[in-house]
NUMARBA-174849 format. One record per atom (N, C-alpha, C, O): chain; atom name; x, y, z; residue number from 1; residue in three letters. Coordinates in Angstrom, 2 decimals, always signed. Atoms other than C-alpha are relative to their C-alpha. Layout:
<chaine = A, atome = CA, x = X, y = Y, z = Z, num = NUM, residu = ALA>
...
END
This chain:
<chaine = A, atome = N, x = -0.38, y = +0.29, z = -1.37, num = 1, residu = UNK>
<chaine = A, atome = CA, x = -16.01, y = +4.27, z = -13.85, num = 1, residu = UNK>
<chaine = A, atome = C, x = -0.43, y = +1.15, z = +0.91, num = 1, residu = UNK>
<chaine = A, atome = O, x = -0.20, y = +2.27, z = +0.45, num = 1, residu = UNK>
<chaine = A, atome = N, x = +0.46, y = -0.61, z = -0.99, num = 2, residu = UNK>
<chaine = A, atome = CA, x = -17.43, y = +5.99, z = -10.88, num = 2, residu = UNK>
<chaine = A, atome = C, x = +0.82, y = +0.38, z = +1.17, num = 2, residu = UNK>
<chaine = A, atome = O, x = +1.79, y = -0.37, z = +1.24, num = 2, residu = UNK>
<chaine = A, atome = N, x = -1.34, y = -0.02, z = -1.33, num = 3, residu = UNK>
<chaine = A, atome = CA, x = -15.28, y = +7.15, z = -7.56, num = 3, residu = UNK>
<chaine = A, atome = C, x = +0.15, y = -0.69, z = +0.34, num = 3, residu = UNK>
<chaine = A, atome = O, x = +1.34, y = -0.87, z = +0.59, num = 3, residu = UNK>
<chaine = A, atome = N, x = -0.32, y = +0.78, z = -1.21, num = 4, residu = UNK>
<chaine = A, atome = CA, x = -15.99, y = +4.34, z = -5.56, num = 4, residu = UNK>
<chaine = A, atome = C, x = +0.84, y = -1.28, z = -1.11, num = 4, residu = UNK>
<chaine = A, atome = O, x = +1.69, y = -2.07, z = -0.71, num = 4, residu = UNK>
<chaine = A, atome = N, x = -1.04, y = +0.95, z = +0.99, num = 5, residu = UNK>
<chaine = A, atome = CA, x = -14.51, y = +2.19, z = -8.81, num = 5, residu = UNK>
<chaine = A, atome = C, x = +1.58, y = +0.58, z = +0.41, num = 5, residu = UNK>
<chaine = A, atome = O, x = +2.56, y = +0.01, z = +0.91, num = 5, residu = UNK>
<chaine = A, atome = N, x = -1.56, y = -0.47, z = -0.02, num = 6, residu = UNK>
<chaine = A, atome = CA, x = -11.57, y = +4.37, z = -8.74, num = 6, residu = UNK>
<chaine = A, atome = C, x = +0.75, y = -0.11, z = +1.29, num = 6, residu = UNK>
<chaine = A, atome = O, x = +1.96, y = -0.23, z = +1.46, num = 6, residu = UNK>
<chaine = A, atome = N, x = -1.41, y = +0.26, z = -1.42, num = 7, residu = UNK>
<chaine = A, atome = CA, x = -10.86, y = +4.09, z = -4.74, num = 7, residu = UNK>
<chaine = A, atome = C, x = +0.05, y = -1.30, z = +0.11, num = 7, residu = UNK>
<chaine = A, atome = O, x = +0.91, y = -1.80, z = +0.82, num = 7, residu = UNK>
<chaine = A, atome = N, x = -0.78, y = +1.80, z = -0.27, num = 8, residu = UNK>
<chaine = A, atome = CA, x = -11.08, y = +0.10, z = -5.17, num = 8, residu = UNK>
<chaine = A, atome = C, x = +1.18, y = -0.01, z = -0.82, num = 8, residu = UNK>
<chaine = A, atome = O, x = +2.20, y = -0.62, z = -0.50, num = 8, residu = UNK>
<chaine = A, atome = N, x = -1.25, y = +0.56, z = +0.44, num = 9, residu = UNK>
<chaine = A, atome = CA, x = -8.82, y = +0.43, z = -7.82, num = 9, residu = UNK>
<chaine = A, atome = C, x = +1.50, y = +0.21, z = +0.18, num = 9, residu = UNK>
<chaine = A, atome = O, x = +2.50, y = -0.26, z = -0.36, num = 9, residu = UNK>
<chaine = A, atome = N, x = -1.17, y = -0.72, z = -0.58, num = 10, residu = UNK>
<chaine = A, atome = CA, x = -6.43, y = +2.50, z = -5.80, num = 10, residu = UNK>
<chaine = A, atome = C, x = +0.69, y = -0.54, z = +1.15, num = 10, residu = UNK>
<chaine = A, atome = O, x = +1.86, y = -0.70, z = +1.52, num = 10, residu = UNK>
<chaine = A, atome = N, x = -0.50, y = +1.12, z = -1.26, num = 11, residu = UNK>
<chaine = A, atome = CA, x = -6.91, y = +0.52, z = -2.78, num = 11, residu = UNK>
<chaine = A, atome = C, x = +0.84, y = -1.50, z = -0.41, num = 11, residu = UNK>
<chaine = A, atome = O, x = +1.71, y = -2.03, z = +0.28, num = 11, residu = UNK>
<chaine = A, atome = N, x = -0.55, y = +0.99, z = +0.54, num = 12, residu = UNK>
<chaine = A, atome = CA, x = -6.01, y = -2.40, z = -4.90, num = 12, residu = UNK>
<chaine = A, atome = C, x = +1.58, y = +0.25, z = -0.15, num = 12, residu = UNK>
<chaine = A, atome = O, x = +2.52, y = -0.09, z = +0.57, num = 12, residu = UNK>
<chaine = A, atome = N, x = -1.77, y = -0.29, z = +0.22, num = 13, residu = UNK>
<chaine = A, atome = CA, x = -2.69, y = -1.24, z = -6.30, num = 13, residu = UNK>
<chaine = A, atome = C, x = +0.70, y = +0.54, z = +1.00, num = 13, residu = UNK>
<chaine = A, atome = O, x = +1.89, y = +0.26, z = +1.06, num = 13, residu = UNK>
<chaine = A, atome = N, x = -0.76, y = -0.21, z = -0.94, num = 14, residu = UNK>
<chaine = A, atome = CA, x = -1.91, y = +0.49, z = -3.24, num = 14, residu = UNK>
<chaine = A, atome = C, x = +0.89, y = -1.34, z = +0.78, num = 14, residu = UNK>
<chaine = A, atome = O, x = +2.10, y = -1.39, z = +0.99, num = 14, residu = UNK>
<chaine = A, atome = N, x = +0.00, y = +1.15, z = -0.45, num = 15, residu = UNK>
<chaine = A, atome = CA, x = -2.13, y = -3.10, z = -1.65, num = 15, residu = UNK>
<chaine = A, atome = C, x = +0.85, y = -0.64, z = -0.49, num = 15, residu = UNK>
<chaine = A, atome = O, x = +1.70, y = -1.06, z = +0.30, num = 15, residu = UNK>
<chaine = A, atome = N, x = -1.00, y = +0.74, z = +0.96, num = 16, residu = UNK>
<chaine = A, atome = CA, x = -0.14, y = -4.76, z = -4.19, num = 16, residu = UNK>
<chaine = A, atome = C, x = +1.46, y = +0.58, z = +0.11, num = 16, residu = UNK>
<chaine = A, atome = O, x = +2.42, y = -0.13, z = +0.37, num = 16, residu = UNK>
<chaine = A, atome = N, x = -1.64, y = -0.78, z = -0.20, num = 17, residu = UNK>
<chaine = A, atome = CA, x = +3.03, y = -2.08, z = -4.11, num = 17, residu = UNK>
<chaine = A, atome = C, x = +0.33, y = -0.48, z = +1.48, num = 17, residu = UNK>
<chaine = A, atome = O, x = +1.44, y = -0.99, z = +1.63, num = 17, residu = UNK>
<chaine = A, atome = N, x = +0.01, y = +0.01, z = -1.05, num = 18, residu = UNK>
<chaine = A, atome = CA, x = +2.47, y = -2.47, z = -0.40, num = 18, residu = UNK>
<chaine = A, atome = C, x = +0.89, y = -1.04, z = +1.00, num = 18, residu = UNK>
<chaine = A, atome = O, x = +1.60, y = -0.93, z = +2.00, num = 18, residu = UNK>
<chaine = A, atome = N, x = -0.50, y = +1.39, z = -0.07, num = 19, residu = UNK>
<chaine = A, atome = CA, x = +3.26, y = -6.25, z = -0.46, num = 19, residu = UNK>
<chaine = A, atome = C, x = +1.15, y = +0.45, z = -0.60, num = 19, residu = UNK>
<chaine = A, atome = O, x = +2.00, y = +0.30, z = +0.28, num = 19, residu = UNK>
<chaine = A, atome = N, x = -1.00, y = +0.39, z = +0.91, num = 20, residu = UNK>
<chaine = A, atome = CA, x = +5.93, y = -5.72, z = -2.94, num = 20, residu = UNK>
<chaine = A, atome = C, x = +1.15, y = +0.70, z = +0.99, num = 20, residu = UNK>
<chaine = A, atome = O, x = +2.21, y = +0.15, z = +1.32, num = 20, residu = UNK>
<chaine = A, atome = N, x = -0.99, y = -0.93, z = -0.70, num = 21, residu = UNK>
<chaine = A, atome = CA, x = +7.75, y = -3.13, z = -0.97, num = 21, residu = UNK>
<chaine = A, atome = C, x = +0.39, y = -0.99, z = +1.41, num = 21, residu = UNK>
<chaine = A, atome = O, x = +1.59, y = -1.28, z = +1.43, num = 21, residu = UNK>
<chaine = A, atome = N, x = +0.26, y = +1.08, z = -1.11, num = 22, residu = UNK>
<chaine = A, atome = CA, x = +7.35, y = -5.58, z = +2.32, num = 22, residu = UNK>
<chaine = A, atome = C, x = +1.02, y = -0.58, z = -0.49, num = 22, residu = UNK>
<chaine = A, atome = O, x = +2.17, y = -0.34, z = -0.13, num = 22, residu = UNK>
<chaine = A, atome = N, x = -1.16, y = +1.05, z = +0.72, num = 23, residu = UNK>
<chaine = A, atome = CA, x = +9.11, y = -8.29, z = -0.01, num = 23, residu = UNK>
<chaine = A, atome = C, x = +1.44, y = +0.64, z = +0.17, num = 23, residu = UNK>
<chaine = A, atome = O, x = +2.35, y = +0.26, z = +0.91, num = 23, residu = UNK>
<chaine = A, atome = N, x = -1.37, y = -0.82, z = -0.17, num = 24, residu = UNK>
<chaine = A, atome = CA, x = +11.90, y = -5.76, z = -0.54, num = 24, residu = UNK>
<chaine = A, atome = C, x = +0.59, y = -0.30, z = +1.10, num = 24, residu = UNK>
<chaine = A, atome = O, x = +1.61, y = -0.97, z = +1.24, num = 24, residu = UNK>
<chaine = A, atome = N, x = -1.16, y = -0.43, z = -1.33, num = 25, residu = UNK>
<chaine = A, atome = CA, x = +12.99, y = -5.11, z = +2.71, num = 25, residu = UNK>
<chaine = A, atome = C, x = -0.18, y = -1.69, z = +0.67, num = 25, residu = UNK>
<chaine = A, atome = O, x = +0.43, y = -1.97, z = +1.71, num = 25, residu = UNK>
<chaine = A, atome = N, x = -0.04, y = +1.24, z = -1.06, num = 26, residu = UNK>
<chaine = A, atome = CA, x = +12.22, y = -8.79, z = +3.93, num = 26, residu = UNK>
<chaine = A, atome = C, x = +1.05, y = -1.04, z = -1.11, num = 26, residu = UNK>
<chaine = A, atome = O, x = +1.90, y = -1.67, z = -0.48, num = 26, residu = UNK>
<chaine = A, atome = N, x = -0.71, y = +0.80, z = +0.46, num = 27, residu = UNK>
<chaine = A, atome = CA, x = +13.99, y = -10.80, z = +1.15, num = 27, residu = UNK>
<chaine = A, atome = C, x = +1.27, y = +0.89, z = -1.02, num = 27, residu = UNK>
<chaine = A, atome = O, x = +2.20, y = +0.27, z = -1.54, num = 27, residu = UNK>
<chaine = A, atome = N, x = -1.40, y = -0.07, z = +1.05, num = 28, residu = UNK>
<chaine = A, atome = CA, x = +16.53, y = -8.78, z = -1.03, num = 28, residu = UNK>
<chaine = A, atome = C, x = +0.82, y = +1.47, z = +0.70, num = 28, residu = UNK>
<chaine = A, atome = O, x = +1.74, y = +1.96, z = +0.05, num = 28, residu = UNK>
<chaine = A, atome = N, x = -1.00, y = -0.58, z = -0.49, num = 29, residu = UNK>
<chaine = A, atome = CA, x = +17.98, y = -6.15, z = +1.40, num = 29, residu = UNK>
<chaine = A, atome = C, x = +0.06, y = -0.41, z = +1.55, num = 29, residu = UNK>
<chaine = A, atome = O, x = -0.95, y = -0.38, z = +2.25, num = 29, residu = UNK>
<chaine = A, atome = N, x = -0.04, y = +0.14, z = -1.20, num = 30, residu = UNK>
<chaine = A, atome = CA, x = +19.30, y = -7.07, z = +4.60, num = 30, residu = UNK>
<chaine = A, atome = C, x = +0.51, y = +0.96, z = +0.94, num = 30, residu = UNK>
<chaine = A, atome = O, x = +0.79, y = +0.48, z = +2.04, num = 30, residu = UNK>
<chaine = A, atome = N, x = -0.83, y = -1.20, z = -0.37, num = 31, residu = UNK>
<chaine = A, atome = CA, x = +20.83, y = -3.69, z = +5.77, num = 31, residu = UNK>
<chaine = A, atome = C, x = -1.25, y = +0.27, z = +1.04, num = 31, residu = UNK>
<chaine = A, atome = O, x = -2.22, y = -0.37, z = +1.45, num = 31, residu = UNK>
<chaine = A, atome = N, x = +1.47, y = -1.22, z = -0.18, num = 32, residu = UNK>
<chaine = A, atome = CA, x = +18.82, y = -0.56, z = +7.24, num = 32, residu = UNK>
<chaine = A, atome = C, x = -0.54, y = +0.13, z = -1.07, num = 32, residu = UNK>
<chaine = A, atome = O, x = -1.71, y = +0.11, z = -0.68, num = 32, residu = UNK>
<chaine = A, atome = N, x = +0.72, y = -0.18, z = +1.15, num = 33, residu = UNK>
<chaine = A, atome = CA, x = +17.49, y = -0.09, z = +3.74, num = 33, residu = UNK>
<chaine = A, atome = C, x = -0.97, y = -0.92, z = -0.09, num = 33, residu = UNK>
<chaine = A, atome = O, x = -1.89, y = -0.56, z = -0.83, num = 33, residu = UNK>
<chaine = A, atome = N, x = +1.16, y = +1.23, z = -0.06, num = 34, residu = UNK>
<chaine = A, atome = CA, x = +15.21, y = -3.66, z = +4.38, num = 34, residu = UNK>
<chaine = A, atome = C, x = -1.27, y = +1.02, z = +1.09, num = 34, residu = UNK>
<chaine = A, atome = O, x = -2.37, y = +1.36, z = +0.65, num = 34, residu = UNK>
<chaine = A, atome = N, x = +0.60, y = -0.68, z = -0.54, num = 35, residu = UNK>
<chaine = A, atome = CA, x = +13.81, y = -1.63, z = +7.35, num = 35, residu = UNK>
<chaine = A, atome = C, x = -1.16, y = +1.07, z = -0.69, num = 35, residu = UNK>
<chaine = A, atome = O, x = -2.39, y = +1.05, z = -0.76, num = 35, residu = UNK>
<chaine = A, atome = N, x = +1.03, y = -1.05, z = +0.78, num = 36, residu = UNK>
<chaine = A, atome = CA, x = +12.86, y = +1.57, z = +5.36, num = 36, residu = UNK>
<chaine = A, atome = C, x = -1.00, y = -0.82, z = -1.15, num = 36, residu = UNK>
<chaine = A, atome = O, x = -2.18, y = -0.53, z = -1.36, num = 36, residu = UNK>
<chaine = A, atome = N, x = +1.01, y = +0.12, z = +1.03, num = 37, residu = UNK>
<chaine = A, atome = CA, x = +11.63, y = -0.44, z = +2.49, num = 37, residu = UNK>
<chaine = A, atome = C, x = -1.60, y = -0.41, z = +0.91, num = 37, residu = UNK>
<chaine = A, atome = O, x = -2.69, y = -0.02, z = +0.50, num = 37, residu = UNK>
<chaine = A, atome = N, x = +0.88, y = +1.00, z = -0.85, num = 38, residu = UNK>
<chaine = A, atome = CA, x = +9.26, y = -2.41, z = +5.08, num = 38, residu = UNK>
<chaine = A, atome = C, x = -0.92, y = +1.31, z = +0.81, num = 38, residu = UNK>
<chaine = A, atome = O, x = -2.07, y = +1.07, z = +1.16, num = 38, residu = UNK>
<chaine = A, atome = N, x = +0.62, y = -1.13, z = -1.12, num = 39, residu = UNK>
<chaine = A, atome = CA, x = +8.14, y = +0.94, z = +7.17, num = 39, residu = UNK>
<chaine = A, atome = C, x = -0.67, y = +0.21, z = -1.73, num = 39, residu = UNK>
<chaine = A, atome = O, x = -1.81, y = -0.23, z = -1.92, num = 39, residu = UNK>
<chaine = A, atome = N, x = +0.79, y = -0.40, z = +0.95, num = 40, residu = UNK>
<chaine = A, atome = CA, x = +7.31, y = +2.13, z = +3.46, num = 40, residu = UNK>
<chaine = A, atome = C, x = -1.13, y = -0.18, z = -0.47, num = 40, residu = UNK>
<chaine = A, atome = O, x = -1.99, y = +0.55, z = -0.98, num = 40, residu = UNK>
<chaine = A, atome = N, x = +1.34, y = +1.28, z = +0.38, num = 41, residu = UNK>
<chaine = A, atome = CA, x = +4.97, y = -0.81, z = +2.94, num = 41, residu = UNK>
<chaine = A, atome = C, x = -0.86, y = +0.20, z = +0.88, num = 41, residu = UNK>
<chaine = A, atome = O, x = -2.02, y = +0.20, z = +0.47, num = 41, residu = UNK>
<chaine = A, atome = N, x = +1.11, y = -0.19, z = -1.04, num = 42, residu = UNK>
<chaine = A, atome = CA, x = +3.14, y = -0.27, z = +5.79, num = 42, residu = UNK>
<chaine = A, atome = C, x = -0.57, y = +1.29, z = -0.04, num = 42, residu = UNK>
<chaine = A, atome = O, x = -1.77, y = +1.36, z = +0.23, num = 42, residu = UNK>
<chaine = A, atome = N, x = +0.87, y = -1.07, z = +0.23, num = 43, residu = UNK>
<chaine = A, atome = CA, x = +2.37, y = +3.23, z = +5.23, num = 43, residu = UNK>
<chaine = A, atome = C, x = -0.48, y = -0.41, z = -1.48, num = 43, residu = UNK>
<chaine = A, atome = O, x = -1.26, y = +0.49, z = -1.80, num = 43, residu = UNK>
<chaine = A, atome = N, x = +0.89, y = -0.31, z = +0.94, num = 44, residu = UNK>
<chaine = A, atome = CA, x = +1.07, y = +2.45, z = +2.02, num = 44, residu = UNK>
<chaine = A, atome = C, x = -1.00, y = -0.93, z = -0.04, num = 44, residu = UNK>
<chaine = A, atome = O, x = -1.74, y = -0.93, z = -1.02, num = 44, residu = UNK>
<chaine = A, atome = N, x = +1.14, y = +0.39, z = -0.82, num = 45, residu = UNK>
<chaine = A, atome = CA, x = -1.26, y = +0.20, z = +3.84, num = 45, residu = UNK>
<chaine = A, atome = C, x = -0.75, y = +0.97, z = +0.59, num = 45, residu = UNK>
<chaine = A, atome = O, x = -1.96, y = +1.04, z = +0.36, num = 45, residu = UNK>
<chaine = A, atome = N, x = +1.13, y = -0.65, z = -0.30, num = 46, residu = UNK>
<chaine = A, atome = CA, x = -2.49, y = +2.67, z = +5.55, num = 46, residu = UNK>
<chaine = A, atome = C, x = -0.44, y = +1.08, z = -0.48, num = 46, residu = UNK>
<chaine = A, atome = O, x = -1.40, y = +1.60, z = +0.09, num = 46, residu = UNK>
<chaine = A, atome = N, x = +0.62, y = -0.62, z = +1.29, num = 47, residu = UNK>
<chaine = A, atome = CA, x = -2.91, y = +5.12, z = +2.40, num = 47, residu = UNK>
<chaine = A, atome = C, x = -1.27, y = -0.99, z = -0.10, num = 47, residu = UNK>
<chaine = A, atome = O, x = -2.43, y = -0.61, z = +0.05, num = 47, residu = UNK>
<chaine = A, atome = N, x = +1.36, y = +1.20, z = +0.95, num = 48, residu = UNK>
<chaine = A, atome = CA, x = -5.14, y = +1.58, z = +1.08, num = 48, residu = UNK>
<chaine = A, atome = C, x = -0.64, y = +0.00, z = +1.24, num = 48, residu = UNK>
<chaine = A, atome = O, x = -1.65, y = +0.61, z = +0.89, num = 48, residu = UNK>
<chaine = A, atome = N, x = +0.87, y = -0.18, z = -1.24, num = 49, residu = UNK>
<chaine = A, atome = CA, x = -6.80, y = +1.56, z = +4.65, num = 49, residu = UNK>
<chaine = A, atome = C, x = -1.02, y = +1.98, z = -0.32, num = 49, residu = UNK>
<chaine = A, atome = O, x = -2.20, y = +2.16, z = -0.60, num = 49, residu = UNK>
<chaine = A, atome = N, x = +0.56, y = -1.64, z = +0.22, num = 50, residu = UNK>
<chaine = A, atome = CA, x = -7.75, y = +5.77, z = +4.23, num = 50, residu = UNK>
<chaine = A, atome = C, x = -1.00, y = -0.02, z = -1.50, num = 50, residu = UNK>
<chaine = A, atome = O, x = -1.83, y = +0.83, z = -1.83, num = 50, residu = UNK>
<chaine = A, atome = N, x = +0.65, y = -0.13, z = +1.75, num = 51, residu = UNK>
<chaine = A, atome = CA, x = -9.09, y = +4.87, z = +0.39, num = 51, residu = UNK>
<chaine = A, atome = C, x = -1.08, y = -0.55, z = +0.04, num = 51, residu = UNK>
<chaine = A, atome = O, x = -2.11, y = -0.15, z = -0.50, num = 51, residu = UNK>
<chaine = A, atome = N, x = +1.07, y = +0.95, z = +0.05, num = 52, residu = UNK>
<chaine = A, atome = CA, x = -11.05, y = +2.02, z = +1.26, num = 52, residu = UNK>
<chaine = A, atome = C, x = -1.37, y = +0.56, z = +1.09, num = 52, residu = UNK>
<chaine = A, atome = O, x = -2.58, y = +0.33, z = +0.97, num = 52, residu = UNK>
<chaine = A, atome = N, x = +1.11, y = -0.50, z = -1.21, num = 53, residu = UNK>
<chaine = A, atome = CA, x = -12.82, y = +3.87, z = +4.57, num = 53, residu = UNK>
<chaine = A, atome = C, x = -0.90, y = +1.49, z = -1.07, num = 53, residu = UNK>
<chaine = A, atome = O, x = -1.87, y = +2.16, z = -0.70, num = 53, residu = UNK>
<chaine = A, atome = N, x = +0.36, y = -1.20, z = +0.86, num = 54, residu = UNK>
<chaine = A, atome = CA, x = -13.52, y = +6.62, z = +1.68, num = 54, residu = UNK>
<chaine = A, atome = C, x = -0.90, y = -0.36, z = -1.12, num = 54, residu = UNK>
<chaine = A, atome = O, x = -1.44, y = +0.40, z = -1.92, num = 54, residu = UNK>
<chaine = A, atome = N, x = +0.86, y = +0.09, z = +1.07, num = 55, residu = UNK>
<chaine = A, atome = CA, x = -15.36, y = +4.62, z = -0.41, num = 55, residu = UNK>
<chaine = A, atome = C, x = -1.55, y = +0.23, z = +0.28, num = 55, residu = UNK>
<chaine = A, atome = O, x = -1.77, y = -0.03, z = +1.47, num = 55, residu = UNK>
<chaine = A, atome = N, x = +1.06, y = -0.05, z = -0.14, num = 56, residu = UNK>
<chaine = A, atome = CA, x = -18.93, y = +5.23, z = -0.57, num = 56, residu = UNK>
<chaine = A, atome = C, x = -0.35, y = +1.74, z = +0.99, num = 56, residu = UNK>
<chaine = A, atome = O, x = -1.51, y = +2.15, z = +1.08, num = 56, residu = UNK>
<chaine = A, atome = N, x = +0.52, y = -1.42, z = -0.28, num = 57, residu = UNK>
<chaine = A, atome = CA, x = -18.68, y = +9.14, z = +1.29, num = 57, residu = UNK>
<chaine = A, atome = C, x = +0.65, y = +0.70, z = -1.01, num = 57, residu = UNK>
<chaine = A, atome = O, x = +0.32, y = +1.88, z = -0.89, num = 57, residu = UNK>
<chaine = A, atome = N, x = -0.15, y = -1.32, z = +1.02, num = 58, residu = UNK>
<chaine = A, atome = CA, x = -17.13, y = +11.02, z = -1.66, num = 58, residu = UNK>
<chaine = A, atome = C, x = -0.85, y = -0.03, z = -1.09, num = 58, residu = UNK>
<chaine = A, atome = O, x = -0.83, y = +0.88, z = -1.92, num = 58, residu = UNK>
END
């Protein structure tokens, strides 16, 4: 595997937790804790956004 393998496969799983965390805070907590999970998800969108703009210059 090569870098730009390794930042799809980072961008990938980032993507995937990303959703999952989303889910969290939208279907199984309804508090402030749904919030944080949901802000969480979105930054790790834009971790998988920073990985994917990285592929092909490192």
């Amino acid at each position: 595997m090569n870098k730009n393998t390794v930042l799809a496969w980072a961008t990938a799983i980032m993507i995937i937790v990303g959703l999952a965390l989303i889910a969290l805070g939208a279907f199984r907590y309804d508090d402030v804790a749904g919030w944080g999970f949901a802000s969480v998800g979105i930054g790790f969108f834009a971790i998988a956004w920073v990985f994917n703009a990285l592929k092909g210059r490192v």
